[in-house]
C-alpha positions in Angstrom: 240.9 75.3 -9.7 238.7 74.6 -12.6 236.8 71.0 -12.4 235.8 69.3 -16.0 232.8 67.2 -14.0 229.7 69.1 -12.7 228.0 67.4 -9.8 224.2 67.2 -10.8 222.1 68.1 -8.2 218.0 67.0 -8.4 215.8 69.7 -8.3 214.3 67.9 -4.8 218.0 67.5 -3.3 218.3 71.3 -3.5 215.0 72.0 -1.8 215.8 69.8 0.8 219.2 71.3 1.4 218.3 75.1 1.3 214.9 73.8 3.1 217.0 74.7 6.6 218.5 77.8 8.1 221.8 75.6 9.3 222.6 73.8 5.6 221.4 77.0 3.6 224.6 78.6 5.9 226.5 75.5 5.6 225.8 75.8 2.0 227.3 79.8 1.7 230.1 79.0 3.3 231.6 76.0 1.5 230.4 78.1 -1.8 233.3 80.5 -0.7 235.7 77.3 -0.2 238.0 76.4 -3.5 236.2 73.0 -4.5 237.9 69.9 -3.5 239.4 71.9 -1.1 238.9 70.5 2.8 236.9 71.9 5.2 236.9 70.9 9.0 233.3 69.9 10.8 234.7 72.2 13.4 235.5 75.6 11.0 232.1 74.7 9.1 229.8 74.6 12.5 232.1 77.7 14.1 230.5 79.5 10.4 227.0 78.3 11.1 226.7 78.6 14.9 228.0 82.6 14.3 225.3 83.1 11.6 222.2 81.6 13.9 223.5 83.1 16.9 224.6 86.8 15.0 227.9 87.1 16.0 231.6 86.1 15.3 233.1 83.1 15.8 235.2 84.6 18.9 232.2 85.2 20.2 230.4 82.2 20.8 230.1 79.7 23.4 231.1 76.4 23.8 227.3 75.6 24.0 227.0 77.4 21.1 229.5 75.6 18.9 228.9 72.2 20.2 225.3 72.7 19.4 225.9 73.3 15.9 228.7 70.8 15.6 226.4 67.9 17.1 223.4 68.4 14.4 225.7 69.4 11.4 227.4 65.7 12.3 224.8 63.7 12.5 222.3 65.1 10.6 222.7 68.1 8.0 226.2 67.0 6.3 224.7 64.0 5.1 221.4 65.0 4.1 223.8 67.5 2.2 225.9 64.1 0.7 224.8 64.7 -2.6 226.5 68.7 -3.4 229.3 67.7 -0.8 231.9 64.8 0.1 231.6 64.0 4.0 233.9 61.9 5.3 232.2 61.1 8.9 235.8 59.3 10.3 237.7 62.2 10.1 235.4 65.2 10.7 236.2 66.6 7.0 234.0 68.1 4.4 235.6 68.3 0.4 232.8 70.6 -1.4 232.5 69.5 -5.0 231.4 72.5 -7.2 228.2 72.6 -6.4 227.8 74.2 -3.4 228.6 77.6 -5.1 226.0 77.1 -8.0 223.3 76.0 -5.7 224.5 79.2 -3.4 224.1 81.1 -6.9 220.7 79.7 -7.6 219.3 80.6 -4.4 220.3 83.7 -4.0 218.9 84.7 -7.3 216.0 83.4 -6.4 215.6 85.2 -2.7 216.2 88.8 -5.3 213.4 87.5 -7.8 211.2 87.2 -4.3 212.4 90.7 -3.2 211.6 92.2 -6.5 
């Protein structure tokens, strides 16, 4: 789906975002979502929890997921309000656009480091 309006995001928004391990992989995988598309608190923090823990999503614990789940809700999806649209009441995330271009920025940025 191509979108006419591009979500600015503020140079210091984006640092804070990619700033932690947990919204940098929040961040990748609501880049791969179609924008305005939904995603579920529960299919995002199932992504991140199997990227800090490396492993798949069938194999993590409950302890795991609810881990992830708890700080995505009531910290990292709102601190991420500005790139995404969080509705808190019913657990869902709608990425705008901008997810994928600050995913894009970054990881041109991590192969400049590299060299």
């Amino acid at each position: 789906t191509s979108q006419s309006h591009v979500t600015p995001i503020h140079h210091s928004d984006a640092i804070d975002i990619m700033s932690c391990a947990r919204r940098r992989w929040a961040v990748e995988y609501l880049a791969e979502q179609p924008p305005d598309g939904t995603v579920t608190i529960s299919d995002l923090s199932e992504h991140v929890a199997a990227r800090e823990n490396n492993c798949t999503v069938t194999e993590l614990s409950s302890t795991q997921r609810e881990r992830v789940y708890v700080s995505l809700y009531q910290t990292h999806l709102i601190t991420m309000d500005s790139v995404i649209d969080y509705d808190r009441g019913r657990g869902t995330i709608t990425p705008t656009e901008a997810p994928a271009r600050l995913w894009s920025v970054y990881q041109d940025f991590c192969s400049q480091l590299d060299g």
